[in-house]
PDB file of N, CA, C, O and CB in Angstrom:
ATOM      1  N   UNK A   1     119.673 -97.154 -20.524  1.00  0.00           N
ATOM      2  CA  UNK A   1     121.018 -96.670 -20.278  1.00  0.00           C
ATOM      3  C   UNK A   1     120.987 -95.850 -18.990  1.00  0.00           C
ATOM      4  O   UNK A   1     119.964 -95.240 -18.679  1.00  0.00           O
ATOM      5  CB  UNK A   1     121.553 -95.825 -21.487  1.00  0.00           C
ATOM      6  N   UNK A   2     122.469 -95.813 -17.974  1.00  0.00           N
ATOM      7  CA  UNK A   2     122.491 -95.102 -16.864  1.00  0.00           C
ATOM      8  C   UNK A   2     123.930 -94.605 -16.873  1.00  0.00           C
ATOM      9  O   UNK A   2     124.880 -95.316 -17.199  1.00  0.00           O
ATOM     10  CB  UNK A   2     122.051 -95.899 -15.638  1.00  0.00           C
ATOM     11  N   UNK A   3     124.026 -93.291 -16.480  1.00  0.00           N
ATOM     12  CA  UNK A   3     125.067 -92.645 -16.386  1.00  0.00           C
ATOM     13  C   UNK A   3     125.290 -92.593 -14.717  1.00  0.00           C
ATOM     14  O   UNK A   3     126.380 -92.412 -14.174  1.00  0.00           O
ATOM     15  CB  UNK A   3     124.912 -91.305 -17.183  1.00  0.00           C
ATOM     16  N   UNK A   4     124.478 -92.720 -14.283  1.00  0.00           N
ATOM     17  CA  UNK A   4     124.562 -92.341 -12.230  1.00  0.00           C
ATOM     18  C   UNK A   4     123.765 -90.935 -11.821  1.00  0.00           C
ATOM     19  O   UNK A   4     123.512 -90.535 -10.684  1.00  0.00           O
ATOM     20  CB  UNK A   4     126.633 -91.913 -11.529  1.00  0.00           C
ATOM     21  N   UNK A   5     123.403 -90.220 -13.279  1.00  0.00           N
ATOM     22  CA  UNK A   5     122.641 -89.178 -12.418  1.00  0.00           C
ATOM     23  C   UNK A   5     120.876 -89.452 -13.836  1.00  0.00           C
ATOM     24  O   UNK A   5     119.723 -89.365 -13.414  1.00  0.00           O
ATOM     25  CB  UNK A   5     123.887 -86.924 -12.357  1.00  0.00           C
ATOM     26  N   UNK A   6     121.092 -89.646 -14.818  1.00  0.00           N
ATOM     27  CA  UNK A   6     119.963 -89.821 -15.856  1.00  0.00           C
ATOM     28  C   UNK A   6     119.631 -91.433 -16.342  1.00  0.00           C
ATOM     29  O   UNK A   6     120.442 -92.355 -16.438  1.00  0.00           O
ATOM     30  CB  UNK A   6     120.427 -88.930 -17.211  1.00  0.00           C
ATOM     31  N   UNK A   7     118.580 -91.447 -16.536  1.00  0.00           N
ATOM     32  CA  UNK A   7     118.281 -92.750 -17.713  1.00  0.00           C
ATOM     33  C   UNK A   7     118.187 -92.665 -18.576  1.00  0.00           C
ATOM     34  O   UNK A   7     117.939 -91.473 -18.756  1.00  0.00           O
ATOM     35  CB  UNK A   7     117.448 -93.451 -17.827  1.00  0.00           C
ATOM     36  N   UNK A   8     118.205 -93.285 -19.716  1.00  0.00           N
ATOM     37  CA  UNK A   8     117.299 -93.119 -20.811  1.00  0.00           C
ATOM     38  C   UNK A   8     116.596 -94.656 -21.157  1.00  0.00           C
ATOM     39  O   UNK A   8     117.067 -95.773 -20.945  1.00  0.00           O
ATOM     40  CB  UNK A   8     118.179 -92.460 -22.126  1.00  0.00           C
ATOM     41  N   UNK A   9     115.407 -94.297 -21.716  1.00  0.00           N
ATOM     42  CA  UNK A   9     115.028 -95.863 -22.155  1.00  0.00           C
ATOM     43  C   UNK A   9     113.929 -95.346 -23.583  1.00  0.00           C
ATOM     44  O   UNK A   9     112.982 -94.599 -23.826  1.00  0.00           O
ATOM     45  CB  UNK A   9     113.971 -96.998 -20.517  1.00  0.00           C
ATOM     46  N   UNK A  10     115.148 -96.673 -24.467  1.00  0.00           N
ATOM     47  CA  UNK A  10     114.908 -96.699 -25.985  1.00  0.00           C
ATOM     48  C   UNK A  10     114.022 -97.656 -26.057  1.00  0.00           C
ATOM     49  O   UNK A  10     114.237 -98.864 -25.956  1.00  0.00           O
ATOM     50  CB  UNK A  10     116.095 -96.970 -26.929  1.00  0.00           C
ATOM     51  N   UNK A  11     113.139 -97.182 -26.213  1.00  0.00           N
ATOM     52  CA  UNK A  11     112.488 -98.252 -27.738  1.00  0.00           C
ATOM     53  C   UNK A  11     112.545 -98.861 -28.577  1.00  0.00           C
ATOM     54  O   UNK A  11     112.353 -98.108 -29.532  1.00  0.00           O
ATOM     55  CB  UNK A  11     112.105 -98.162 -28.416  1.00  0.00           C
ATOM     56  N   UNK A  12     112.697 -99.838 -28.924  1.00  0.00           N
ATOM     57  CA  UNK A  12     113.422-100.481 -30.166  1.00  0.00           C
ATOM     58  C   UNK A  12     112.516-100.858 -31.081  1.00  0.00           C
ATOM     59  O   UNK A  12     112.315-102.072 -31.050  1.00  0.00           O
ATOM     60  CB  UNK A  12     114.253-101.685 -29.878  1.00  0.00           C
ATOM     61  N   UNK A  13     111.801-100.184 -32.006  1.00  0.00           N
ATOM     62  CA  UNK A  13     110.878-100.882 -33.373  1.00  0.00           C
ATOM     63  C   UNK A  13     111.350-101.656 -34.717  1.00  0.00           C
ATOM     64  O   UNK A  13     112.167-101.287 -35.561  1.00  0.00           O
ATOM     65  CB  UNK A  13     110.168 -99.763 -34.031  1.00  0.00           C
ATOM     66  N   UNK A  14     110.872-102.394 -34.677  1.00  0.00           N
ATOM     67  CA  UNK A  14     110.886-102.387 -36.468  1.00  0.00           C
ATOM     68  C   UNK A  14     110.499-101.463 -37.984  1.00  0.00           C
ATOM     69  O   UNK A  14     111.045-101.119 -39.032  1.00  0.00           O
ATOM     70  CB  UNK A  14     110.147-103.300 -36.675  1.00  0.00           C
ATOM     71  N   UNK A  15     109.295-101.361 -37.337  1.00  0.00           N
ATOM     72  CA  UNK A  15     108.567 -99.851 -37.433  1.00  0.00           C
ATOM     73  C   UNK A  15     107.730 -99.229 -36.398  1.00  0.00           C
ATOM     74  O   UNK A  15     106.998 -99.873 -35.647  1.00  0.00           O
ATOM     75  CB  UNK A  15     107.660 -99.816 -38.519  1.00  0.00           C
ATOM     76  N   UNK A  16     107.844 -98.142 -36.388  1.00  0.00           N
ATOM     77  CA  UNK A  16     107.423 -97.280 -35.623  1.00  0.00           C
ATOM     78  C   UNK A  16     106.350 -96.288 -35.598  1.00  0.00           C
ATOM     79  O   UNK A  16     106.335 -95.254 -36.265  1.00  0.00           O
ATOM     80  CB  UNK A  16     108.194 -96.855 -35.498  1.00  0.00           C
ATOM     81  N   UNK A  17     105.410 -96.701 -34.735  1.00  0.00           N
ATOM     82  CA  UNK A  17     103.692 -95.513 -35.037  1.00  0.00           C
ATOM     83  C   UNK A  17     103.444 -94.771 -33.531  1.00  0.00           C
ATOM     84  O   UNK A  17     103.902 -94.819 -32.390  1.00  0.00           O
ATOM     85  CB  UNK A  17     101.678 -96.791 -35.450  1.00  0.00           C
ATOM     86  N   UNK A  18     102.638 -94.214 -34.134  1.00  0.00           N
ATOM     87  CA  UNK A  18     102.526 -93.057 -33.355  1.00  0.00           C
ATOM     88  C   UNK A  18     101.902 -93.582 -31.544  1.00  0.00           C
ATOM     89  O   UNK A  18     102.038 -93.101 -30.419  1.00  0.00           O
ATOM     90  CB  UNK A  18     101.340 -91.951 -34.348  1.00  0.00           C
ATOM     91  N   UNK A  19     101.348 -94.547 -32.005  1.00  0.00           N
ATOM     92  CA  UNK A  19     101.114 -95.355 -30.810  1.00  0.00           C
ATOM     93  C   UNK A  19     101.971 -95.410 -29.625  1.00  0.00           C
ATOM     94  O   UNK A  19     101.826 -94.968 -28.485  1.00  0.00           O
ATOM     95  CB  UNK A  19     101.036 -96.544 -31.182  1.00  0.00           C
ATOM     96  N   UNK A  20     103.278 -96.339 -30.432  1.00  0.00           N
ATOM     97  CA  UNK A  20     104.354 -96.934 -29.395  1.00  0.00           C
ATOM     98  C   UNK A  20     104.779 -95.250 -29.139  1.00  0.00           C
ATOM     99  O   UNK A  20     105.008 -95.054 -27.945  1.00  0.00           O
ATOM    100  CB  UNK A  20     105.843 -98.277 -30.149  1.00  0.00           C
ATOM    101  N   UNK A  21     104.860 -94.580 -29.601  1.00  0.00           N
ATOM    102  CA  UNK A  21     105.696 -93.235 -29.150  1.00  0.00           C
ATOM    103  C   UNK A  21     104.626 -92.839 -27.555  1.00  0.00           C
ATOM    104  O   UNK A  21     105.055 -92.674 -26.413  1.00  0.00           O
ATOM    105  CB  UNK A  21     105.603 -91.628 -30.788  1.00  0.00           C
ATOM    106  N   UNK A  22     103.695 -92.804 -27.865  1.00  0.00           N
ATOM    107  CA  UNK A  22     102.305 -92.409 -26.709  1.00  0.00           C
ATOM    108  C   UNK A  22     102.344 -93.543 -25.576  1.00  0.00           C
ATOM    109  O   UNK A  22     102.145 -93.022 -24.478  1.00  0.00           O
ATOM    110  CB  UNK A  22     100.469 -92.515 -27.575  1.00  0.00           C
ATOM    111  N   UNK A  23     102.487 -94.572 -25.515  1.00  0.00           N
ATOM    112  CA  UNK A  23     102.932 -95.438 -24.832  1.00  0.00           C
ATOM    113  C   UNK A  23     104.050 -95.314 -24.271  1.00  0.00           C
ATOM    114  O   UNK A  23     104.103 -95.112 -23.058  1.00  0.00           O
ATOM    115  CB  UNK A  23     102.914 -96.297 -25.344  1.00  0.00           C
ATOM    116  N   UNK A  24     105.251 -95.418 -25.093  1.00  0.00           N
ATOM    117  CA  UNK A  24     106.379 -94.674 -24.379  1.00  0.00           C
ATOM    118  C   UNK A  24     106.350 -94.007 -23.048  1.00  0.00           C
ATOM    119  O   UNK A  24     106.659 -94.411 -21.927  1.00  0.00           O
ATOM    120  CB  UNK A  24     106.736 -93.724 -25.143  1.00  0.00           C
ATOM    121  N   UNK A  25     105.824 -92.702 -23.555  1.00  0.00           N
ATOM    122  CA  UNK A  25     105.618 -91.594 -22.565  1.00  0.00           C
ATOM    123  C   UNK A  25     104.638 -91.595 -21.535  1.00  0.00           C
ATOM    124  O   UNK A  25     104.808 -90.805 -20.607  1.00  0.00           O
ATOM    125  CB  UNK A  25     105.365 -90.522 -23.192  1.00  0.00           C
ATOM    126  N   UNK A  26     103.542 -92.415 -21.530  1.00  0.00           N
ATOM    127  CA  UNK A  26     102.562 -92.145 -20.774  1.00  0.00           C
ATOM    128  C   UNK A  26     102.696 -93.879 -19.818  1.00  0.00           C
ATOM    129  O   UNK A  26     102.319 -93.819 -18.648  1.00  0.00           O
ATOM    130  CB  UNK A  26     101.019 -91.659 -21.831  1.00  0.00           C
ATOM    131  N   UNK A  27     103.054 -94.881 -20.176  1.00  0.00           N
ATOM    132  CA  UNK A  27     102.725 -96.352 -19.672  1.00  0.00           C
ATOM    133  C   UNK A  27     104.038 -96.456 -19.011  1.00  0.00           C
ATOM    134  O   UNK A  27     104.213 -96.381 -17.795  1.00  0.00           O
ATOM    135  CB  UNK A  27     102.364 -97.643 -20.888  1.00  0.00           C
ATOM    136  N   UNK A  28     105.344 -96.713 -20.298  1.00  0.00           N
ATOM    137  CA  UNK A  28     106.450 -97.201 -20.018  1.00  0.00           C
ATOM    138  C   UNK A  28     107.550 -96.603 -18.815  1.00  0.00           C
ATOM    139  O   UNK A  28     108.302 -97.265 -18.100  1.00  0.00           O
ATOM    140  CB  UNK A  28     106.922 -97.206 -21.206  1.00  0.00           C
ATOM    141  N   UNK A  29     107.363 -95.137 -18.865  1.00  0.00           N
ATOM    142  CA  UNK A  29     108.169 -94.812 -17.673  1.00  0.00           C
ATOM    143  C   UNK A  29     107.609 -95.022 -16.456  1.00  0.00           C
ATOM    144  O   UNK A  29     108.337 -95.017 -15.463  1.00  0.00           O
ATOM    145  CB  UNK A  29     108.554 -93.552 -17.661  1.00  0.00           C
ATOM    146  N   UNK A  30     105.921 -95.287 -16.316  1.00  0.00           N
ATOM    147  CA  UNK A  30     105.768 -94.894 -14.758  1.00  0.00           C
ATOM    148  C   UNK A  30     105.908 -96.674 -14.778  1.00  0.00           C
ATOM    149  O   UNK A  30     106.130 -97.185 -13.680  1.00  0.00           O
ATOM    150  CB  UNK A  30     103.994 -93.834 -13.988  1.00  0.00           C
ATOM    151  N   UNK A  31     105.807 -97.440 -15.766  1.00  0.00           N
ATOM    152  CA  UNK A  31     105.952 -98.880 -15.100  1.00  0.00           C
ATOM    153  C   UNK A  31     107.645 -99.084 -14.755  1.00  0.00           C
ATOM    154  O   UNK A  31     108.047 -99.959 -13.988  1.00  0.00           O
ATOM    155  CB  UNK A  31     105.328-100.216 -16.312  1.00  0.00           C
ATOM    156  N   UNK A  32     108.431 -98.241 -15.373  1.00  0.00           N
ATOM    157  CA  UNK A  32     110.045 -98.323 -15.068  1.00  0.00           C
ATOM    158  C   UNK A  32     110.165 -97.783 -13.555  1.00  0.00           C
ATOM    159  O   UNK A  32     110.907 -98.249 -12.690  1.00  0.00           O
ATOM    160  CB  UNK A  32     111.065 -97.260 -16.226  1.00  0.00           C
ATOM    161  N   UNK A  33     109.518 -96.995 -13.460  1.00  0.00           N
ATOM    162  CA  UNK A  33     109.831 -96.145 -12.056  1.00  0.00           C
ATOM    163  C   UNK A  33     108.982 -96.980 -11.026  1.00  0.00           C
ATOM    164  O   UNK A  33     109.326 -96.754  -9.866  1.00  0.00           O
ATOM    165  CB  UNK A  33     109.275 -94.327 -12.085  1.00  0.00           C
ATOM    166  N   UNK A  34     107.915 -97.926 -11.167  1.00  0.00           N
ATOM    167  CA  UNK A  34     107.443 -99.065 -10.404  1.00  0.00           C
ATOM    168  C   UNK A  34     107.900-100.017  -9.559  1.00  0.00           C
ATOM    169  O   UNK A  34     107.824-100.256  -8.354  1.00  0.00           O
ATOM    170  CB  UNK A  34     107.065 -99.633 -10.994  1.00  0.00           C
ATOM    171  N   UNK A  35     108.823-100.909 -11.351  1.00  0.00           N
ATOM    172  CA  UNK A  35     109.739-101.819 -11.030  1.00  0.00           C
ATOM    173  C   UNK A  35     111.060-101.155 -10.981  1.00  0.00           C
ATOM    174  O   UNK A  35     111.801-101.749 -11.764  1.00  0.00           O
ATOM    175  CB  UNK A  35     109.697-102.915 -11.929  1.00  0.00           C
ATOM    176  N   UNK A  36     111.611-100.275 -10.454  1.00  0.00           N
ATOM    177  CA  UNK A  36     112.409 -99.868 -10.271  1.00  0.00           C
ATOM    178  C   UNK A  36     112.444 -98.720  -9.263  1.00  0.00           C
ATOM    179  O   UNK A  36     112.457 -97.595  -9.763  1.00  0.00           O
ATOM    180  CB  UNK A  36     112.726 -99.793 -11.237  1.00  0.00           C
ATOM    181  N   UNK A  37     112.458 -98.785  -8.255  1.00  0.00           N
ATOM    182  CA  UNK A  37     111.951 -97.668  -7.870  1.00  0.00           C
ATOM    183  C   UNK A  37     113.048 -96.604  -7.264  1.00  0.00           C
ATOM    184  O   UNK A  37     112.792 -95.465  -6.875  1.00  0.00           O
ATOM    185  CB  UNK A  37     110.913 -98.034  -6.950  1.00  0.00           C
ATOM    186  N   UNK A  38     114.248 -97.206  -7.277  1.00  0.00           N
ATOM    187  CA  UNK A  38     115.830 -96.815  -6.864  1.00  0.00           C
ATOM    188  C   UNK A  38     116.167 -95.713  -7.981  1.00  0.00           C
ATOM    189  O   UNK A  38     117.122 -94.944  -7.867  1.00  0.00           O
ATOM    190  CB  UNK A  38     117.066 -98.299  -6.963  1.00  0.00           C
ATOM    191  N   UNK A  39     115.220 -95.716  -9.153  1.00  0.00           N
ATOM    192  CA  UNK A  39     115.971 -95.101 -10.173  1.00  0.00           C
ATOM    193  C   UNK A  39     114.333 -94.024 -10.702  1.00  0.00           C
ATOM    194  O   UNK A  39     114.089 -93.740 -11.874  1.00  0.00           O
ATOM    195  CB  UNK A  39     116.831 -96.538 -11.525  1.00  0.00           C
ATOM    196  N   UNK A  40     113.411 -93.590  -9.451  1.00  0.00           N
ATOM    197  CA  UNK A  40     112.062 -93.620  -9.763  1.00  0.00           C
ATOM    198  C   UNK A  40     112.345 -91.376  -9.945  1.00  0.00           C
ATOM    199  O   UNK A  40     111.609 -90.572 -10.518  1.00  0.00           O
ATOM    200  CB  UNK A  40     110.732 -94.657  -8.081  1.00  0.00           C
ATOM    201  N   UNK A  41     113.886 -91.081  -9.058  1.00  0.00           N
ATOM    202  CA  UNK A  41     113.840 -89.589  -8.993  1.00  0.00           C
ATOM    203  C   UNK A  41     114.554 -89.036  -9.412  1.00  0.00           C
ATOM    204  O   UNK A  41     114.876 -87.862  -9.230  1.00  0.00           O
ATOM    205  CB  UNK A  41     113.813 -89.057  -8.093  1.00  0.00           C
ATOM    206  N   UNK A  42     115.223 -90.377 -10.548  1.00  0.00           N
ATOM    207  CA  UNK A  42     116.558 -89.538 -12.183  1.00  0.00           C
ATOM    208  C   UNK A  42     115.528 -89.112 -12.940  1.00  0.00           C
ATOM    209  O   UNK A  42     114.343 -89.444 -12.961  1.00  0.00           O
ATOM    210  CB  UNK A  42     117.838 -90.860 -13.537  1.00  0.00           C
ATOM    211  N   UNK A  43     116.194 -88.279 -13.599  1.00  0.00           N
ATOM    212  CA  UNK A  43     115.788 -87.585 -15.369  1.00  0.00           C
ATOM    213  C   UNK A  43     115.319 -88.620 -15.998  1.00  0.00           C
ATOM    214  O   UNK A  43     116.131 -89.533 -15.847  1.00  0.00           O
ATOM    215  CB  UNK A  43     117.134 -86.966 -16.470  1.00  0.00           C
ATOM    216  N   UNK A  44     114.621 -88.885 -16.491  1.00  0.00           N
ATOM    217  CA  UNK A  44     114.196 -89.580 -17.800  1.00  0.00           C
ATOM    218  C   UNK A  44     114.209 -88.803 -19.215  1.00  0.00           C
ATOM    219  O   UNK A  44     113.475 -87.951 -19.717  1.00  0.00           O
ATOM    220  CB  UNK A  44     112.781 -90.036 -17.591  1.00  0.00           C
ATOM    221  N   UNK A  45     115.425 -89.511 -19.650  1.00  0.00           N
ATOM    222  CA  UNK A  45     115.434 -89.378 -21.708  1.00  0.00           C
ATOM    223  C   UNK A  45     114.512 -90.142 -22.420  1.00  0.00           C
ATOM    224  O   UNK A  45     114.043 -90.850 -21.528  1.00  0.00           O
ATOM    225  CB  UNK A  45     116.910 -89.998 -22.559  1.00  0.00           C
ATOM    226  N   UNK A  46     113.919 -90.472 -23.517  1.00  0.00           N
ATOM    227  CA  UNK A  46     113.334 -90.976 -24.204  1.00  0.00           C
ATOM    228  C   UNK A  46     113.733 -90.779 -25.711  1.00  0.00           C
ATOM    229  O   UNK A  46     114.023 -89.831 -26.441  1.00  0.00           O
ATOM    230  CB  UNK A  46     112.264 -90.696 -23.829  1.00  0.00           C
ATOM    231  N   UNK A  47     113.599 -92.211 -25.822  1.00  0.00           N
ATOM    232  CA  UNK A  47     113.635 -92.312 -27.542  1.00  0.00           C
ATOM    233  C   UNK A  47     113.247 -93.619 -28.025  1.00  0.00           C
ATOM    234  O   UNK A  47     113.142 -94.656 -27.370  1.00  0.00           O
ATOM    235  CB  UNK A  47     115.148 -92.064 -28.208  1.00  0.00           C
ATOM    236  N   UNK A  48     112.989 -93.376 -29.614  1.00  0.00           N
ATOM    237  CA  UNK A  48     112.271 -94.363 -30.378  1.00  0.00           C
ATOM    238  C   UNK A  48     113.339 -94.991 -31.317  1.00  0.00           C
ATOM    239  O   UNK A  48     113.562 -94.305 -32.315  1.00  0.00           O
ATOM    240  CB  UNK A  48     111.026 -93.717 -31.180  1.00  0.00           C
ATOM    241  N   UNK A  49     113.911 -95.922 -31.235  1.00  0.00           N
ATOM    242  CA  UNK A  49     114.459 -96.356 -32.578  1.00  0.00           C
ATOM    243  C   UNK A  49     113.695 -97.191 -33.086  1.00  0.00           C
ATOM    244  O   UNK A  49     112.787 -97.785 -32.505  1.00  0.00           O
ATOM    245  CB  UNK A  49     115.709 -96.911 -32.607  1.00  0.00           C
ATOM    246  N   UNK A  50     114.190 -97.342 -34.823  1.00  0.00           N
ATOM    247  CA  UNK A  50     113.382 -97.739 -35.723  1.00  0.00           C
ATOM    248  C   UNK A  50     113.874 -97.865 -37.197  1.00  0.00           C
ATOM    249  O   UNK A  50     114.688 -97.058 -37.646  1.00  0.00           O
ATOM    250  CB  UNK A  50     112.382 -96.943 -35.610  1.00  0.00           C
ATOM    251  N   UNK A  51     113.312 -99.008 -38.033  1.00  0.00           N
ATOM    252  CA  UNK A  51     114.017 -98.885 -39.111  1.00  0.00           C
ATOM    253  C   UNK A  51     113.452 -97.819 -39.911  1.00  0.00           C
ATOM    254  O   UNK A  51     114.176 -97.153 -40.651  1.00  0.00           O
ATOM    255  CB  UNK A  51     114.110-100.074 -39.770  1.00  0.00           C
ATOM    256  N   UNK A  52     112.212 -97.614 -39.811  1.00  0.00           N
ATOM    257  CA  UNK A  52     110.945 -96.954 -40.726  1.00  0.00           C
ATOM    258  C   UNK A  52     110.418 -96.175 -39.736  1.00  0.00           C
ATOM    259  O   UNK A  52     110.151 -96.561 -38.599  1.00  0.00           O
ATOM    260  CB  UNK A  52     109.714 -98.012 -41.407  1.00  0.00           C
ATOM    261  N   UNK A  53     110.199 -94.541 -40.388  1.00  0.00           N
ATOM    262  CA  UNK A  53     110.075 -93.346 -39.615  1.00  0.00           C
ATOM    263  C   UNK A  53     108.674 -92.721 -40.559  1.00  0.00           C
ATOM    264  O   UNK A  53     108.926 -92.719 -41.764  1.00  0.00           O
ATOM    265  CB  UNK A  53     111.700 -92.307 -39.596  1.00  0.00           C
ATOM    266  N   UNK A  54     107.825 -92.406 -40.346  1.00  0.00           N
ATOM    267  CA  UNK A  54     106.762 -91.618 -41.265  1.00  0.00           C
ATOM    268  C   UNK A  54     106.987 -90.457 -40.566  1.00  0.00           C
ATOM    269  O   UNK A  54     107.187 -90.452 -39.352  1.00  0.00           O
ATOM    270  CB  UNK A  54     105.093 -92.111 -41.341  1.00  0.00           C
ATOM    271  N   UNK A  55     106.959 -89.057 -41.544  1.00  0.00           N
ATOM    272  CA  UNK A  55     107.444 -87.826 -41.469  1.00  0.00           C
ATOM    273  C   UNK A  55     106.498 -86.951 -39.927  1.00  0.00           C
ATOM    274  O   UNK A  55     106.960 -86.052 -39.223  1.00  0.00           O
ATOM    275  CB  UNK A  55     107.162 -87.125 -43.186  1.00  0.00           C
ATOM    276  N   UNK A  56     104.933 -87.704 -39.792  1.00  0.00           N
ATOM    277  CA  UNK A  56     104.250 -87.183 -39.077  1.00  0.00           C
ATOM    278  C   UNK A  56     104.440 -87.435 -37.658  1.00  0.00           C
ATOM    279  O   UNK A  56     104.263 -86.588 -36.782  1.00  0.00           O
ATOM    280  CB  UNK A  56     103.225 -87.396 -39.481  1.00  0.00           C
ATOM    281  N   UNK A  57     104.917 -88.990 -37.414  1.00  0.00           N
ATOM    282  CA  UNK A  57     105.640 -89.433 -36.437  1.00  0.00           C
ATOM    283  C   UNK A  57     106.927 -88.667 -35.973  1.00  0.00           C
ATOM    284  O   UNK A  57     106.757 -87.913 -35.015  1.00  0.00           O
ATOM    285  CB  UNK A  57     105.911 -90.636 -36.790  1.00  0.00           C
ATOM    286  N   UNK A  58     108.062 -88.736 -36.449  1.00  0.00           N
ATOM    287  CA  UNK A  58     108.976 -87.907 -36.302  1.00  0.00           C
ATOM    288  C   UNK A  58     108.906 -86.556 -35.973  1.00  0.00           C
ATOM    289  O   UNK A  58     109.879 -85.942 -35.532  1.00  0.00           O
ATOM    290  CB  UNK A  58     109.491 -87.986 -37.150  1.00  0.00           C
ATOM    291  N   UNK A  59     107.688 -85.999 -36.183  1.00  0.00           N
ATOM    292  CA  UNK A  59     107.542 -84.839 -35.856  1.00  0.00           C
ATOM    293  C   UNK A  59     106.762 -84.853 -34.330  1.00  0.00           C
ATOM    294  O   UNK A  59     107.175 -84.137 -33.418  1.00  0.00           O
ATOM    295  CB  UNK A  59     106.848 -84.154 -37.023  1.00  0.00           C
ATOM    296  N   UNK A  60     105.914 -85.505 -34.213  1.00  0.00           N
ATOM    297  CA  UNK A  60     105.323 -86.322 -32.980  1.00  0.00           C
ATOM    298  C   UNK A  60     105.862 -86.164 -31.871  1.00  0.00           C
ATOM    299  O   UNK A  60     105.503 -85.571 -30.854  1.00  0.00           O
ATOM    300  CB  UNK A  60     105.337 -87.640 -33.081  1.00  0.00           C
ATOM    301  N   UNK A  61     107.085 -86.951 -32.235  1.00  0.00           N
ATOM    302  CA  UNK A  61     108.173 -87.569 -30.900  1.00  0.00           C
ATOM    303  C   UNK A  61     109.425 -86.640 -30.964  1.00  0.00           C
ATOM    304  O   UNK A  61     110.344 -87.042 -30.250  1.00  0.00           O
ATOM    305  CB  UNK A  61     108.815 -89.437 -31.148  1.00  0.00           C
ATOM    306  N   UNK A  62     109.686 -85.430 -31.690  1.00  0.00           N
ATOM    307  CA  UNK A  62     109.810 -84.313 -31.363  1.00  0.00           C
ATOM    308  C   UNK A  62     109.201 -83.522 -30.594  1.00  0.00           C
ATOM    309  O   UNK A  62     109.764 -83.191 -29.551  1.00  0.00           O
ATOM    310  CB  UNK A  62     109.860 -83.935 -32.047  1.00  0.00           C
ATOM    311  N   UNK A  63     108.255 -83.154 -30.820  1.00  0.00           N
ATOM    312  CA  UNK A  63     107.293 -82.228 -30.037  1.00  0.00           C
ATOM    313  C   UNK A  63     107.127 -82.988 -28.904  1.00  0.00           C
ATOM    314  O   UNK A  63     107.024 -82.050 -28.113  1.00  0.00           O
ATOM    315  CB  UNK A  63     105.878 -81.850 -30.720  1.00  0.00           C
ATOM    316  N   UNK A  64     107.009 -84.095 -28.134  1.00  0.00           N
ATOM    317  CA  UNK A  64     106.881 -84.338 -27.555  1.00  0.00           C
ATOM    318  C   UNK A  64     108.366 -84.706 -26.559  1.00  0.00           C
ATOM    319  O   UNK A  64     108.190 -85.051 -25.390  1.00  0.00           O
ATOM    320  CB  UNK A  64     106.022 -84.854 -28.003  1.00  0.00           C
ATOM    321  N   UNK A  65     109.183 -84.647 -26.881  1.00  0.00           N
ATOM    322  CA  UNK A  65     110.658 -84.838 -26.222  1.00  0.00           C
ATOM    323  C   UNK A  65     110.888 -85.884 -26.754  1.00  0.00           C
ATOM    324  O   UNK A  65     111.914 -86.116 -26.115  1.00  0.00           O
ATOM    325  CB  UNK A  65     110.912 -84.926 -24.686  1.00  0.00           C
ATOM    326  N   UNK A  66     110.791 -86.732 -27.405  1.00  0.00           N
ATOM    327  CA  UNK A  66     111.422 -88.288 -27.694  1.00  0.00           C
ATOM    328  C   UNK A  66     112.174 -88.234 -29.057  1.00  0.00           C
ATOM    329  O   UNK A  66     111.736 -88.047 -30.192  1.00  0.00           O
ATOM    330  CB  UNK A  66     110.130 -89.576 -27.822  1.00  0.00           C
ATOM    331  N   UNK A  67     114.156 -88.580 -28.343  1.00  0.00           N
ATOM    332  CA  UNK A  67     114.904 -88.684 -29.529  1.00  0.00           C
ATOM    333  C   UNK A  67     114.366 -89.910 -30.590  1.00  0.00           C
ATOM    334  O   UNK A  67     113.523 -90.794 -30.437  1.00  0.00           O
ATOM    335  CB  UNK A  67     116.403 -88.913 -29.061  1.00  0.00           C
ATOM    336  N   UNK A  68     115.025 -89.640 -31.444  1.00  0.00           N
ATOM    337  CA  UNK A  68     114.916 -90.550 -32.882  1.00  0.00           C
ATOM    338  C   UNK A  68     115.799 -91.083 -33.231  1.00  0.00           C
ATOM    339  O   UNK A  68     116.558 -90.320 -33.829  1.00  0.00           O
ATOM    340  CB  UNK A  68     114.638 -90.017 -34.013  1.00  0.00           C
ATOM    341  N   UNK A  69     116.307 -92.547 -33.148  1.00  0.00           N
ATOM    342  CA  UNK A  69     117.112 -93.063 -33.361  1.00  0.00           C
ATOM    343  C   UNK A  69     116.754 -94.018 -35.230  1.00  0.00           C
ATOM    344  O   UNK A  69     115.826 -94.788 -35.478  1.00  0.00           O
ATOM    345  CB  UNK A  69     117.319 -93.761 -31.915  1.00  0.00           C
ATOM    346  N   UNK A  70     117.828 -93.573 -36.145  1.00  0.00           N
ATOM    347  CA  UNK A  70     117.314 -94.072 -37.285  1.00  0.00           C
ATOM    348  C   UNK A  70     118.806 -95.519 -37.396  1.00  0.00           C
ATOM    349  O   UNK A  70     118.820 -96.321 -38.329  1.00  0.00           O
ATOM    350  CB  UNK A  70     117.145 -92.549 -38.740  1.00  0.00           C
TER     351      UNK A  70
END
């Protein structure tokens, strides 16, 4: 998603581990800001949606900035 000044980029799981959340944050944005590089010096939001949330995860991708989409 783009508003003209932020992004955000969701995740979309089926279920969701602690993995894809760490990936997220560490792989997926700098390969967005790669192939994209027009959009490499907006804000980045983050979030995980998912049908299935384990309580330790959710807490995870809190602490770490990443909304939770249920």
């Amino acid at each position: 998603m783009y508003n003209g000044e932020n992004i955000a980029l969701i995740e979309c799981k089926y279920k969701a581990h602690k993995s894809d959340v760490e990936k997220l944050i560490t792989k997926q944005v700098d390969s967005f800001k790669k192939l994209f590089p027009i959009y490499a010096n907006h804000k980045f939001y983050l979030g995980i949606a998912s049908f299935s949330f384990y309580p330790e995860l959710e807490e995870f991708a809190k602490e770490n900035g990443v909304a939770i989409l249920k």
